[in-house]
DSSP file (Angstrom, degrees, kcal/mol; ACC not computed):
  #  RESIDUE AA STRUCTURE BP1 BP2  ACC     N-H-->O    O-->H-N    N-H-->O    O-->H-N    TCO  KAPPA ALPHA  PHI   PSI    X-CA   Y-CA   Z-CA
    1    1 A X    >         0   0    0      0, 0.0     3,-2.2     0, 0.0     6,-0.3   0.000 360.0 360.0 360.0 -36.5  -13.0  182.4  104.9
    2    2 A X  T 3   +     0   0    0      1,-0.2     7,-0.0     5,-0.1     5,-0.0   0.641 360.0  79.2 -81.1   7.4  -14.4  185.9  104.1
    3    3 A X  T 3   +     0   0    0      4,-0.0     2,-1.4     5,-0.0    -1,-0.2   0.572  67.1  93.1 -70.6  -7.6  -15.2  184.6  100.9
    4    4 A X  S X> S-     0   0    0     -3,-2.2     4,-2.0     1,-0.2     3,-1.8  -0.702  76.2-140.3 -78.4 120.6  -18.3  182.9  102.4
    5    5 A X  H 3> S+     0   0    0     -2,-1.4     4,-0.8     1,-0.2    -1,-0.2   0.973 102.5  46.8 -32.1 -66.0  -21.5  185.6  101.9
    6    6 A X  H 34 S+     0   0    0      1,-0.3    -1,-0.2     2,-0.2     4,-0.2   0.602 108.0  46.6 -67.5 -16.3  -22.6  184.5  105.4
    7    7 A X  H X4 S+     0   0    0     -3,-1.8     3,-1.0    -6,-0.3    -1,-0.3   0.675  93.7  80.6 -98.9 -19.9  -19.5  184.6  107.6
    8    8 A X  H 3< S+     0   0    0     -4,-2.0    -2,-0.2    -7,-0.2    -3,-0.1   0.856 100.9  43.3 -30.9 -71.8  -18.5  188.3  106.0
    9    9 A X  T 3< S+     0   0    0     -4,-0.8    -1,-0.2     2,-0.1     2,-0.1   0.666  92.6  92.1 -14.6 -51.9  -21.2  189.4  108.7
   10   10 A X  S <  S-     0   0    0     -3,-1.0     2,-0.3    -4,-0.2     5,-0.1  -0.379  78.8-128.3 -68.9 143.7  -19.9  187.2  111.7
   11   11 A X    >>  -     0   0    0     -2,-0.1     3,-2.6     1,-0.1     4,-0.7  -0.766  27.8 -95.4 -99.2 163.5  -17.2  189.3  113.8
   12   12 A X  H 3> S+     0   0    0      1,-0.3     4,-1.3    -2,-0.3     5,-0.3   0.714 119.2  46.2 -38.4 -29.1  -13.8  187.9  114.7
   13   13 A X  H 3> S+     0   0    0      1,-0.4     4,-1.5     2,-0.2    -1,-0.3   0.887 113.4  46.2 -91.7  -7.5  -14.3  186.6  117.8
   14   14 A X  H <> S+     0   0    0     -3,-2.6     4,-0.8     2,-0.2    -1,-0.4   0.580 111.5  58.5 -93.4 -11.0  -17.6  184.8  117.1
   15   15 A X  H  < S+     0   0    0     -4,-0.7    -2,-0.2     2,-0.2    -1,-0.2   0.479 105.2  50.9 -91.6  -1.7  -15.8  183.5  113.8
   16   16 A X  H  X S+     0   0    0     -4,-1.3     4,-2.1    -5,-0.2     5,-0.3   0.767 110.0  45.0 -64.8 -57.5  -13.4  182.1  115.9
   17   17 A X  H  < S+     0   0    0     -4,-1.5     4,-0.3    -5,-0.3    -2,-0.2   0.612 112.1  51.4 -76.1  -6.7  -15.8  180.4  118.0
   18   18 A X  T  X S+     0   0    0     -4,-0.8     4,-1.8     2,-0.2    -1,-0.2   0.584 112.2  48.0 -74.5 -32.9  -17.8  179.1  115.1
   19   19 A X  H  > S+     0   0    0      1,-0.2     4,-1.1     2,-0.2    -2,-0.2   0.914 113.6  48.9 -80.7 -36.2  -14.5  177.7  113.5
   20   20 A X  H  X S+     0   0    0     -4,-2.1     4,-0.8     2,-0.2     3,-0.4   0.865 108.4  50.5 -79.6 -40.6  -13.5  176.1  116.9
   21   21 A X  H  > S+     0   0    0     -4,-0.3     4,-1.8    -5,-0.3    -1,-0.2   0.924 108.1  59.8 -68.3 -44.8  -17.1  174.4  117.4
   22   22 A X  H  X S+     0   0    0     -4,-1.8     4,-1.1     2,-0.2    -2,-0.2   0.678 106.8  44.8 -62.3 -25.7  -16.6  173.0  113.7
   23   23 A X  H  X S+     0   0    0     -4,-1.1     4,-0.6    -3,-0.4    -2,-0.2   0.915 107.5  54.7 -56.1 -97.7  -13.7  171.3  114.6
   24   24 A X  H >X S+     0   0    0     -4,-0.8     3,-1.2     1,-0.3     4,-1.1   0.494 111.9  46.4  -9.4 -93.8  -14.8  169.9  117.6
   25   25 A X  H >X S+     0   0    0     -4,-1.8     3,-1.3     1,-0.3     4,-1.3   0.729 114.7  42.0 -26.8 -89.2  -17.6  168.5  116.0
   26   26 A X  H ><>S+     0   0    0     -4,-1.1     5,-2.0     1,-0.2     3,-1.5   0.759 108.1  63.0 -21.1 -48.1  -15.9  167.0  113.0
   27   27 A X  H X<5S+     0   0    0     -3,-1.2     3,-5.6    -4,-0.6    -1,-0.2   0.969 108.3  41.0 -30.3 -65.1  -13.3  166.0  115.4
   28   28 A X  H <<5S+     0   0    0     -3,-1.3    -1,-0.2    -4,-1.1    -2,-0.2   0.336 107.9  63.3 -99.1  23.5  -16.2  163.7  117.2
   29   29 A X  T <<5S-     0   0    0     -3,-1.5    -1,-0.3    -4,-1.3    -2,-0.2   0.469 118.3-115.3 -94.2   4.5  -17.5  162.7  113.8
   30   30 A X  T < 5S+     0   0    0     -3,-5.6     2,-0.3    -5,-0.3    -3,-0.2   0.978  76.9 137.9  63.7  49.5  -14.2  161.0  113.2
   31   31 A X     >< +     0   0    0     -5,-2.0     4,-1.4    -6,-0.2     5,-0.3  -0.770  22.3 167.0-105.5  61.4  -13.8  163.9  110.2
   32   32 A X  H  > S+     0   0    0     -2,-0.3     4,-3.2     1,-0.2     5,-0.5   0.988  72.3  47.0 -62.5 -55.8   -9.8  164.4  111.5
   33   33 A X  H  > S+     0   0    0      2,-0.2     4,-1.6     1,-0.2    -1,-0.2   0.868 110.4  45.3 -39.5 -50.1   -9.3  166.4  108.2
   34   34 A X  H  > S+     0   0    0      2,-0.2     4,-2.4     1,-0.2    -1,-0.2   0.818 116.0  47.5 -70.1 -34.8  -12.0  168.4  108.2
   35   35 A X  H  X S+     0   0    0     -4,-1.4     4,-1.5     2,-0.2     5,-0.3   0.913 110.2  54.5 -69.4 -47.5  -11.4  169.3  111.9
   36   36 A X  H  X S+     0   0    0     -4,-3.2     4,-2.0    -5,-0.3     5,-0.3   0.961 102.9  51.7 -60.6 -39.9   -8.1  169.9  111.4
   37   37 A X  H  X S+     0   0    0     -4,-1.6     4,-3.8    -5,-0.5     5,-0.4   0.996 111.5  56.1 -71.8 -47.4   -8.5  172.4  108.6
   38   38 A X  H  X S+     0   0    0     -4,-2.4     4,-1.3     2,-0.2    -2,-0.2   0.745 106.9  43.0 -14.6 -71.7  -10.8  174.1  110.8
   39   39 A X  H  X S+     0   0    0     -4,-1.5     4,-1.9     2,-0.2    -1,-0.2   0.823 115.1  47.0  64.1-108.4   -8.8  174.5  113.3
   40   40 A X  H  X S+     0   0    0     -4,-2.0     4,-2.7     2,-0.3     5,-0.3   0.702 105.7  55.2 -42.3 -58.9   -6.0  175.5  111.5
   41   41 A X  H  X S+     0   0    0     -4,-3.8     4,-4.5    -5,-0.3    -1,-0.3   0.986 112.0  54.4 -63.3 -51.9   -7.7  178.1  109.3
   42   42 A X  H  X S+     0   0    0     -4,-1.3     4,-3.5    -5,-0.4     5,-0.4   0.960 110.9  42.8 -29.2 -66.3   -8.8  179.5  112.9
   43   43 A X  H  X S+     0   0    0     -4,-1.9     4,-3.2     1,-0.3    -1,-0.3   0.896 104.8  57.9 -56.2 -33.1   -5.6  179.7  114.0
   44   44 A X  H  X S+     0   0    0     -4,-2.7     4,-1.6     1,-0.2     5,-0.3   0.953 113.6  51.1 -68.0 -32.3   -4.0  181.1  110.8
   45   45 A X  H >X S+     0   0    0     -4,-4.5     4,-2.7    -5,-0.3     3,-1.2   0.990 103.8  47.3 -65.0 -50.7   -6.6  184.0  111.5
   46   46 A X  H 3<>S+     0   0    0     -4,-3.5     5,-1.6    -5,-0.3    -1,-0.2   0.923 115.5  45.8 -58.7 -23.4   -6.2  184.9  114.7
   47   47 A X  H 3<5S+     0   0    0     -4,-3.2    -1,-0.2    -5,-0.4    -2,-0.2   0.722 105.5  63.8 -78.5  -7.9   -2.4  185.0  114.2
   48   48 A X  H <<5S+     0   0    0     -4,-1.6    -1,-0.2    -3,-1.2    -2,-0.2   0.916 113.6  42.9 -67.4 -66.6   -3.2  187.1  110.6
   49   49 A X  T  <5S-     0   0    0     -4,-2.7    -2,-0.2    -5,-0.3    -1,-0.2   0.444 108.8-127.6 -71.4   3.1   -4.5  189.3  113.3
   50   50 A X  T   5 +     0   0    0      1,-0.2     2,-0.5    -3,-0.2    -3,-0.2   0.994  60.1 142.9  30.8  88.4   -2.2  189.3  115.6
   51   51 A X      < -     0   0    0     -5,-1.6     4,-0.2     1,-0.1    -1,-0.2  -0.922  46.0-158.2-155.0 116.3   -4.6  188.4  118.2
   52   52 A X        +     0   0    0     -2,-0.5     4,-0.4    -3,-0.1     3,-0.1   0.663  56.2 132.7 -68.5 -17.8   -3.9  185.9  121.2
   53   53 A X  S    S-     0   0    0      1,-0.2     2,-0.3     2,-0.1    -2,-0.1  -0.204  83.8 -12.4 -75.6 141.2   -7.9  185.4  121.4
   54   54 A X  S >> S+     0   0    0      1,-0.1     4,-2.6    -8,-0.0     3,-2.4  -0.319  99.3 126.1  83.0 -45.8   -9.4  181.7  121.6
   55   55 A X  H 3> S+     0   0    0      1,-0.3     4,-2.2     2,-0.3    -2,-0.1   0.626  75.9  43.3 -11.1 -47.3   -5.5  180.9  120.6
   56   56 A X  H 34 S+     0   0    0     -4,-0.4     4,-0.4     1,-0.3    -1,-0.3   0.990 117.8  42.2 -67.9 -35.9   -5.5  178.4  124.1
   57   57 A X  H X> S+     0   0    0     -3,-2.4     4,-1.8     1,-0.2     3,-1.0   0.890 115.3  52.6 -85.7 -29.6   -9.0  176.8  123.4
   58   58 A X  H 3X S+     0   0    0     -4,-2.6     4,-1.0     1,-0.2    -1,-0.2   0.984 114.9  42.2 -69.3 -39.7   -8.0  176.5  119.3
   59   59 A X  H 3X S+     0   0    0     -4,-2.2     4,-1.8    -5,-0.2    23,-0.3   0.647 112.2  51.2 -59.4 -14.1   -4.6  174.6  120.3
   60   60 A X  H <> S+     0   0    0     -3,-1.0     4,-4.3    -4,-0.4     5,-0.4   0.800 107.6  53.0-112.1 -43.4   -6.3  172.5  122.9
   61   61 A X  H  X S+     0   0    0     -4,-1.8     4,-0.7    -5,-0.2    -2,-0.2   0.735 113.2  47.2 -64.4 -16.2   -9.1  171.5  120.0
   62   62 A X  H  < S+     0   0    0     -4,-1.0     4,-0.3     2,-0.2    -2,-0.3   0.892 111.8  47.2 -75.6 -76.3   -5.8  170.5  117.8
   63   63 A X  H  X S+     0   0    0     -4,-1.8     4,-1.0     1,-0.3    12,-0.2   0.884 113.5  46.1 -62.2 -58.2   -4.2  168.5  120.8
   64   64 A X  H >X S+     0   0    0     -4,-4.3     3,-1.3     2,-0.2     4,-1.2   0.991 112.7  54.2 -59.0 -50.3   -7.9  166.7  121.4
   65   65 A X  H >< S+     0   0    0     -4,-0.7     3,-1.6    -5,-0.4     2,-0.8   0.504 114.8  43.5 -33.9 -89.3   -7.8  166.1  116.8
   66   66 A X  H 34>S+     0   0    0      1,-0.3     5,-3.5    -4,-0.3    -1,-0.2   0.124 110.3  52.1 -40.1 -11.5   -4.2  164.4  117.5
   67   67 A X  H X<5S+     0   0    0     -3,-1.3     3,-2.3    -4,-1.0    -1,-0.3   0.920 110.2  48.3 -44.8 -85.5   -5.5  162.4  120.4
   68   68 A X  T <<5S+     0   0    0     -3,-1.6    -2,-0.2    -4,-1.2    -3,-0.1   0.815 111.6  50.7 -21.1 -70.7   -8.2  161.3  118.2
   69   69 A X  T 3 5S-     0   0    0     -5,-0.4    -1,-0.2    -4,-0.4    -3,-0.1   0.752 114.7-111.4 -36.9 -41.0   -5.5  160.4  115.4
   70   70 A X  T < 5S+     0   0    0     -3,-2.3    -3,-0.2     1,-0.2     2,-0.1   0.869  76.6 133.4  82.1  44.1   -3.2  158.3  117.9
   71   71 A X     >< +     0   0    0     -5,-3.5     4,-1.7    -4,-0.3    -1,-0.2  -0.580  20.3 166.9-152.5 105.5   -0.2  161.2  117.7
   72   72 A X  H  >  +     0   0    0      2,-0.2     4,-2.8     1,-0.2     5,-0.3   0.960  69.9  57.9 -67.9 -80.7    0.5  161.6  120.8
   73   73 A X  H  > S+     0   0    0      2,-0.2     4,-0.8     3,-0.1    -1,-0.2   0.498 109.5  44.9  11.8 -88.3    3.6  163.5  119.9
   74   74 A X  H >4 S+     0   0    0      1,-0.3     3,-2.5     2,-0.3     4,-0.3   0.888 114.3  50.5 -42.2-104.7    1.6  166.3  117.9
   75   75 A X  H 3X S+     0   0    0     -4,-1.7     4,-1.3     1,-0.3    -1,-0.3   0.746 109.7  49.7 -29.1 -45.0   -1.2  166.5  120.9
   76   76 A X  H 3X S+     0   0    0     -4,-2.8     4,-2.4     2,-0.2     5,-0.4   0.996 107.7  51.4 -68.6 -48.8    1.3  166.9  123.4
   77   77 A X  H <X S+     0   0    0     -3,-2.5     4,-2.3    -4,-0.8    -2,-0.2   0.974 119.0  42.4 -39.1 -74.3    3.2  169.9  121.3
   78   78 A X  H >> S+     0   0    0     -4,-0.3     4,-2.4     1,-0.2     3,-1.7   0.785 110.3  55.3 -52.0 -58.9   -0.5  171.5  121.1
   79   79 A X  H 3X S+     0   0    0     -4,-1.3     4,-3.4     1,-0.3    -1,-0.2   0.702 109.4  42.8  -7.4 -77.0   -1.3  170.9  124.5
   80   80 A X  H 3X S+     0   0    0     -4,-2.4     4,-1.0    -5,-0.3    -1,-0.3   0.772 114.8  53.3 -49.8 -28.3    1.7  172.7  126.0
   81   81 A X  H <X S+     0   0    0     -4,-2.3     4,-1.9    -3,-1.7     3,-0.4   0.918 110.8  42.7 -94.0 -31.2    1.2  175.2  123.7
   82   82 A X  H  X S+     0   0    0     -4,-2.4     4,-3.5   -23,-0.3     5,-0.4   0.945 115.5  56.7 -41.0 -58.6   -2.8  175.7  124.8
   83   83 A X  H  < S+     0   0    0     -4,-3.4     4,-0.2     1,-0.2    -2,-0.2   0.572 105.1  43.6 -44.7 -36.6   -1.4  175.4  127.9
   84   84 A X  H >X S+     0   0    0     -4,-1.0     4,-2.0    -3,-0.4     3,-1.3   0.915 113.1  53.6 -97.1 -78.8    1.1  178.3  127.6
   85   85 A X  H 3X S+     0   0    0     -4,-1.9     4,-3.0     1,-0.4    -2,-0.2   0.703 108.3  49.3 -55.4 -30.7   -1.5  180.5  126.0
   86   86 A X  H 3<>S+     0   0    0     -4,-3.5     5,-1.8     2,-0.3    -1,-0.4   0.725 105.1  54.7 -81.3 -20.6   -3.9  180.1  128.6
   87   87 A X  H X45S+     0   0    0     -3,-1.3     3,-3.1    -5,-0.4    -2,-0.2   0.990 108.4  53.2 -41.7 -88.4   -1.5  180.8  131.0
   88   88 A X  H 3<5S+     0   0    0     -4,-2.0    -2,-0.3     1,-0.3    -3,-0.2   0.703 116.6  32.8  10.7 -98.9   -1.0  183.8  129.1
   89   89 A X  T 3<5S-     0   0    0     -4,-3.0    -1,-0.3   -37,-0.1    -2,-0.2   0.031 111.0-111.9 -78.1  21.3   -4.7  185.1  129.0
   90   90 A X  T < 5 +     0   0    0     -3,-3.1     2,-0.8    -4,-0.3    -3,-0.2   0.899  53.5 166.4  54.6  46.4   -5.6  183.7  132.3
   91   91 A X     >< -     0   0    0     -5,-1.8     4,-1.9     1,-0.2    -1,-0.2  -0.820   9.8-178.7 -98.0  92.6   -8.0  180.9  131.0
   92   92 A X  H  > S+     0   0    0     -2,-0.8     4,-2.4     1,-0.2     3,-0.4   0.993  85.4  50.6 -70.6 -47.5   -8.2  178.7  134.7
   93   93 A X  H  > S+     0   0    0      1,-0.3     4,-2.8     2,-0.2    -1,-0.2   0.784 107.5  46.0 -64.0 -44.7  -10.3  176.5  132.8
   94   94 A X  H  4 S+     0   0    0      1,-0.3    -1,-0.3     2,-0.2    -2,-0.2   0.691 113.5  49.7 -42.8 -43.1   -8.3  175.9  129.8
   95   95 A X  H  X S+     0   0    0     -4,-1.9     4,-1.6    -3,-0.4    -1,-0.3   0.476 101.5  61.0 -56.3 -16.3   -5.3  175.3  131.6
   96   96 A X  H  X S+     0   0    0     -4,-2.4     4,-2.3     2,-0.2     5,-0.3   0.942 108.9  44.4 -86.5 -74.0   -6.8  172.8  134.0
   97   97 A X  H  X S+     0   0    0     -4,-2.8     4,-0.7     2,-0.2    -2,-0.2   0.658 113.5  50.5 -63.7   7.1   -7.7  170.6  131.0
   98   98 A X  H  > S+     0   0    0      2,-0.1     4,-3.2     3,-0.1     3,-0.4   0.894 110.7  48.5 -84.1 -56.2   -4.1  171.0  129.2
   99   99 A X  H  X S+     0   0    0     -4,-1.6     4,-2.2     2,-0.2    -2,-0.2   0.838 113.2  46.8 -47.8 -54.3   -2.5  170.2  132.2
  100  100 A X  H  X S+     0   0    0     -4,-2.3     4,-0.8     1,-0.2    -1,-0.2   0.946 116.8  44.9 -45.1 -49.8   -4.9  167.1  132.5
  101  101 A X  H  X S+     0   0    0     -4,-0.7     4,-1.1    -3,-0.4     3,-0.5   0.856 114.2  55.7 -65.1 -46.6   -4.3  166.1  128.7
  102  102 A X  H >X S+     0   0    0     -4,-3.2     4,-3.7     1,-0.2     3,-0.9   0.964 109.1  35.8 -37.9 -74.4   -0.8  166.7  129.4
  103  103 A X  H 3< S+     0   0    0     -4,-2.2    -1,-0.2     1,-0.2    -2,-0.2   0.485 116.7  58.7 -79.4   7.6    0.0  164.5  132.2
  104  104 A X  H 3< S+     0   0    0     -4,-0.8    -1,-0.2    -3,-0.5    -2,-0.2   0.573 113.7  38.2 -88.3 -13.5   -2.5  161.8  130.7
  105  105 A X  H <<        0   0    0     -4,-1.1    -2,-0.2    -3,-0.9    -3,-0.2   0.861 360.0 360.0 -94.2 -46.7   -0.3  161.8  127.4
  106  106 A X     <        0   0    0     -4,-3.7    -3,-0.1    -5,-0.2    -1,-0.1   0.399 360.0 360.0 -73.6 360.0    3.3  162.1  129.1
């Protein structure tokens, strides 16, 4: 990622939240791939960094891709594990929509 000229510039936590918006979207273009590498590459960063930030809201934007997909499984694994993190960093909001996503998948 810090080979794009234009995110070199952005700092972490707004390149998080850029990577996380990009999913989402793809996600509700029906782009599951695209969202998902998004995502993903997010995640791999912040954990590159060792850094818990965004961590709930990037798993919970994986659980909604795997919704999307129709694997339930998968979405429940991210879910609890959004769920977790927000616990964690005290994110009421996040946890109030794992815990919804949760007991709507289980």
């Amino acid at each position: 990622m810090d080979s794009e000229p234009g995110l070199m510039m952005i700092d972490f936590p707004n390149h998080l939240r850029i990577y996380g918006t990009i999913a989402e979207i793809f996600c509700a273009l029906g782009a599951y791939p695209t969202a998902r590498r998004y995502v993903k590459e997010a995640i791999q960063d912040a954990l590159d960094k060792h850094s818990l930030y965004l961590l709930d809201y990037l798993y919970f934007v994986l659980g909604q891709i795997e919704v999307q997909r129709e694997n339930d499984q998968k979405a429940l694994q991210h879910f609890h594990v959004a769920q977790t993190l927000a616990q964690i960093r005290k994110h009421p909001l996040i946890l109030t929509q794992a815990n919804a996503q949760i007991q709507k998948l289980a």
